[in-house]
N, C-alpha and C positions, 0 to 999 in steps of 0.2 A: 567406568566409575569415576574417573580423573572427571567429565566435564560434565558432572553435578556438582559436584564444589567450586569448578569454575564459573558455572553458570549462574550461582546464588551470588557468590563475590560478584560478580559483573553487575548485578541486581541491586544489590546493594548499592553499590560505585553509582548506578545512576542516578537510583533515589538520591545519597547524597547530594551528588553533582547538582538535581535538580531542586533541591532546598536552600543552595548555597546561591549569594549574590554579593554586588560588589556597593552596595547600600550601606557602607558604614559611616554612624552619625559622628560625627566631628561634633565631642560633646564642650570641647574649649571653641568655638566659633558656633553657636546654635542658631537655628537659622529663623530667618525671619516672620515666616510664619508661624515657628514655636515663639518666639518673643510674644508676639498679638495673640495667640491661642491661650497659649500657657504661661503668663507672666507672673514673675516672682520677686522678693525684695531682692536676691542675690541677682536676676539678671537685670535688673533696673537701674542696680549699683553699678553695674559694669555698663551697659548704657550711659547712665552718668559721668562715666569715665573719657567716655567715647565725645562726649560734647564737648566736655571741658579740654578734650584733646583738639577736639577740630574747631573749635575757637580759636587757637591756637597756629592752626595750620595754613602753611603760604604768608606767616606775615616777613619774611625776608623779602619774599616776590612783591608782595604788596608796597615795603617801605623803599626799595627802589626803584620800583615803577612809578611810583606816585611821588618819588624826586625826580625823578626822569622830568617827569610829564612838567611838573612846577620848574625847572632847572636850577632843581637842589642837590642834584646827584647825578651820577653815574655807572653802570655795569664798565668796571674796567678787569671784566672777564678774558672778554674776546672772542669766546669758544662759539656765542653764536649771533651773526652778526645782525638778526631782524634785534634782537635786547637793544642794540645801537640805536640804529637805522631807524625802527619805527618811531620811538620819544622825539628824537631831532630831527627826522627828514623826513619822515614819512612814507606813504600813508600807514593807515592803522591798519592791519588785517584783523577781517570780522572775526574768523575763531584762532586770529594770531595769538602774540606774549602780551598783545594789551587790549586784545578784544576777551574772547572767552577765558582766557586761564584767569584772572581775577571775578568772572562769576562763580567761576565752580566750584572752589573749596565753600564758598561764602553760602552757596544754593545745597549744599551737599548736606550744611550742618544743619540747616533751616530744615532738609528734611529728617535728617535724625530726629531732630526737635521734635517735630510731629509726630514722628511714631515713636518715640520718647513717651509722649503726653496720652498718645493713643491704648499702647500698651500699660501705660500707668492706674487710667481708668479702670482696667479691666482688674489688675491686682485683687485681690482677694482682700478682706478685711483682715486684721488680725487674730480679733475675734473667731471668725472662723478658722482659721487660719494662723495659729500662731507661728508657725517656725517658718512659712513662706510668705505671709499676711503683711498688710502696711497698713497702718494708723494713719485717720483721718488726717493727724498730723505733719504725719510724713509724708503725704500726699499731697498737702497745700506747701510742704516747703519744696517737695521736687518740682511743683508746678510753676516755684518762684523763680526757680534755679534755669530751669529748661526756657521759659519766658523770657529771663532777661538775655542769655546767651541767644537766645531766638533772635530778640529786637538787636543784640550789638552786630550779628551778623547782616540782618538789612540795615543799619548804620555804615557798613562798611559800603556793601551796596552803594548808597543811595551816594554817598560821600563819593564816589567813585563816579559816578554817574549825574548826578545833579538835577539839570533842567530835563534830562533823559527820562528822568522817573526808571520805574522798575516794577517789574512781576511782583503781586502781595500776596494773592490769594492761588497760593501753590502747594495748598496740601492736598492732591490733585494723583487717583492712579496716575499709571507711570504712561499708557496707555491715553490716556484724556488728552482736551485740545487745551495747549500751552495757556497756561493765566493771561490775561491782558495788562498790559504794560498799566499804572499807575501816573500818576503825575507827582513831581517833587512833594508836594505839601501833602497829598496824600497818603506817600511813603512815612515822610515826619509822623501823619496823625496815626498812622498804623502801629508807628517802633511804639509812642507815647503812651497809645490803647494797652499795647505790651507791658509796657515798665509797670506802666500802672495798675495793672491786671497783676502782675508778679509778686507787686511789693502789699499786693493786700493778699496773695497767698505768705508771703515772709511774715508779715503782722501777724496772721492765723500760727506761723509755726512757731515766733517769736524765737524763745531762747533752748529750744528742742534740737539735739543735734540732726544734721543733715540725715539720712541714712542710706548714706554716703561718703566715699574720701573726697574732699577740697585739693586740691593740687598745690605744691611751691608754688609761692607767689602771687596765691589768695589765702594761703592757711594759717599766715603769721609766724612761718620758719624762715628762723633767722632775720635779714631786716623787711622783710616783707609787712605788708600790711594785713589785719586777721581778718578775714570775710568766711570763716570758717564754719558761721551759725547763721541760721535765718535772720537773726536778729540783727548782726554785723555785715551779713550780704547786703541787707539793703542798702548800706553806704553806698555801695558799689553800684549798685539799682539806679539809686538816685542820683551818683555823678554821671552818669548815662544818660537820664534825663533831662538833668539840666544842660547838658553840652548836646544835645538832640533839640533843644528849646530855642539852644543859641544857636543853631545851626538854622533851624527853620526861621531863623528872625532873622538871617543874613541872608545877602544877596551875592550874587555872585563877586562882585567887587570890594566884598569882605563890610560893605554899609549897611545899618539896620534896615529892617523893611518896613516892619508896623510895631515894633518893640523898642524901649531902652529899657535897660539893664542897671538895675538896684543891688549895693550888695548886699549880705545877707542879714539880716536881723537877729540881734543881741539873744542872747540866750545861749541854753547847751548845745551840743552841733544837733540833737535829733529832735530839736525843738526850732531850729531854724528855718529859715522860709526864703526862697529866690524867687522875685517881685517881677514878672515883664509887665512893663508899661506901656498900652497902647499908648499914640500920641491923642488919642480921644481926650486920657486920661483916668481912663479906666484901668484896673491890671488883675491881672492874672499870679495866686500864688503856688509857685510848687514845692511843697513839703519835703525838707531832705531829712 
């Protein structure tokens, strides 16, 4: 009689056992394919979060590598000795401290960006959608926002590299054959396509807030400056651009190449205009 009751327990125990698994979703880290599936204003905004973070990231490595490299500075660390060795005597190693570690943060955030934009898309209206929905609005300012942090990261790129050019067209599975290198001017015309594609998404959101947090030291906390609305990002946009203009109009030894430089013309600042002057005499204005 004892192993009828033991028999059904034991029964049981296995059904259990064989329902159970170690499949538990990490609902604070959702994963990427629920982002593109399933996108929502709250995981957009954490997304958001995520750019504006790695916009951010590696610029200590970057601002002494790049006095290194210029001999404006120094790693007076110690702890590892190629940080020395390669800036001042060389050679560079390809996936060394000044080969690869300065593309990755920079390529890392370029691809957030893209599934940023990708996932964005997909959002629900709000209309349908009220409580996980995003307005037409809210969608042309995230698009402004993701945009511009897209181009400042091949800015850093391109800045880094120069006549080298760089990878543009790398929204790319992960799986696909590597983007093809770009040329200097080509990179400039890609960031400029950006800016300018961003800041007619910010005109669309105008003075709608983000639907989003702005981070210190784009939010107007404390002595910061306020880029905290689409309307006010675009300053931000636009100094991007125009140091992207100057940058494509110099040459390596710092002389103009087919531009001089006007300053800006009278008026309110978001009625101003930065002039480059072919030596034709013809020019070019860009709207800040």
């Amino acid at each position: 009689m004892r192993t009828r009751p033991f028999a059904i327990a034991a029964a049981l125990l296995a059904l259990g056992m064989g329902a159970c698994n170690f499949d538990i979703l990490n609902t604070n880290q959702p994963t990427l394919n629920d982002l593109l599936t399933n996108p929502t204003r709250q995981k957009i905004s954490t997304v958001a979060t995520g750019l504006f973070a790695g916009a951010r990231s590696d610029m200590q490595a970057i601002i002494w590598r790049v006095g290194s490299m210029g001999r404006e500075a120094v790693n007076l660390s110690g702890n590892n000795q190629p940080d020395f060795i390669e800036p001042y005597f060389g050679p560079v190693v390809a996936g060394g401290s000044f080969g690869g570690t300065m593309w990755i943060g920079r390529y890392a955030n370029i691809r957030t960006a893209n599934v940023f934009l990708t996932a964005l898309a997909n959002v629900p209206d709000v209309g349908a959608d009220p409580v996980h929905g995003m307005s037409a609005v809210d969608k042309a300012g995230s698009r402004g926002m993701a945009n511009t942090l897209k181009a400042l990261a091949f800015m850093y790129v391109v800045e880094l590299r120069a006549q080298l050019g760089a990878p543009v067209e790398v929204d790319l599975a992960v799986n696909a054959t590597p983007a093809p290198f770009a040329s200097e001017d080509s990179v400039y015309r890609a960031i400029l396509g950006l800016l300018d594609s961003a800041r007619a998404d910010l005109v669309r959101a105008d003075t709608f807030p983000f639907p989003f947090s702005v981070p210190p030291g784009l939010s107007g906390l404390g002595d910061a400056l306020d880029f905290s609305t689409p309307a006010t990002f675009i300053q931000f946009n636009r100094a991007l651009a125009a140091k992207a203009n100057v940058l494509r109009a110099t040459d390596a030894g710092g002389c103009p190449r087919r531009f001089v430089l006007e300053r800006c013309s009278g008026g309110p600042p978001e009625g101003r205009v930065l002039r480059l002057f072919e030596r034709s005499g013809r020019h070019h204005q860009l709207a800040l």
